[in-house]
N, C-alpha and C positions, 0 to 999 in steps of 0.2 A: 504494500500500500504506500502512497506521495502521498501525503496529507495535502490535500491543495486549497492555496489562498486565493479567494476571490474577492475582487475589487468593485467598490463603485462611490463616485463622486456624489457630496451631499450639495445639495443648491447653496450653503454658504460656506461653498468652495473646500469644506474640509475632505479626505478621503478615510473612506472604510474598507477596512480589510477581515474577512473571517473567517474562518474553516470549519464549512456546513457537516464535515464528517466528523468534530472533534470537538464536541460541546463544551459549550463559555470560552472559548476562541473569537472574542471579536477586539478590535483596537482600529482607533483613531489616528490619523497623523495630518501635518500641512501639505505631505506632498503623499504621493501616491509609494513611493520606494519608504518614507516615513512608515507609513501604515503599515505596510508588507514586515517590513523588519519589526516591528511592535508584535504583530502578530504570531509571527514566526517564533520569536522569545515567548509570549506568552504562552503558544502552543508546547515548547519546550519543557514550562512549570507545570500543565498541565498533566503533561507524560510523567515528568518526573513526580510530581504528587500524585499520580495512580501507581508508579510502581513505590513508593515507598512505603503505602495502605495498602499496597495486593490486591487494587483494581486492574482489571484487563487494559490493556495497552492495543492498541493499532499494531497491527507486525509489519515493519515498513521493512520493504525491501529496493534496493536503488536509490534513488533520488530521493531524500527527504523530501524536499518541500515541491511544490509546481506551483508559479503564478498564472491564475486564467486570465488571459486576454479580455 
């Protein structure tokens, strides 16, 4: 599994980034590569705070992350 971030611009210009397969993965930023990297971290703490409780984890194989278009 890529965990993949997906983008979209809010009408006051701020960008959202979030990872619809990896619940409470969303983040903010002023530019679009801001967001992506907020997200990407945060999705990180999320992993890491499931495996250190013994919740199931994504089994990522290849490429961590994919930005959609």
């Amino acid at each position: 599994m890529t965990i993949r971030i997906e983008t979209e611009q809010e009408t006051d210009g701020r960008w959202i980034a979030d990872a619809p397969d990896l619940s409470g993965v969303m983040a903010y930023g002023q530019t679009k590569e801001q967001a992506v990297r907020f997200a990407e971290a945060l999705a990180l703490r999320v992993i890491a705070e499931r495996l250190e409780y013994g919740e199931p984890v994504p089994e990522v194989t290849g490429q961590l992350f994919e930005v959609a278009v």
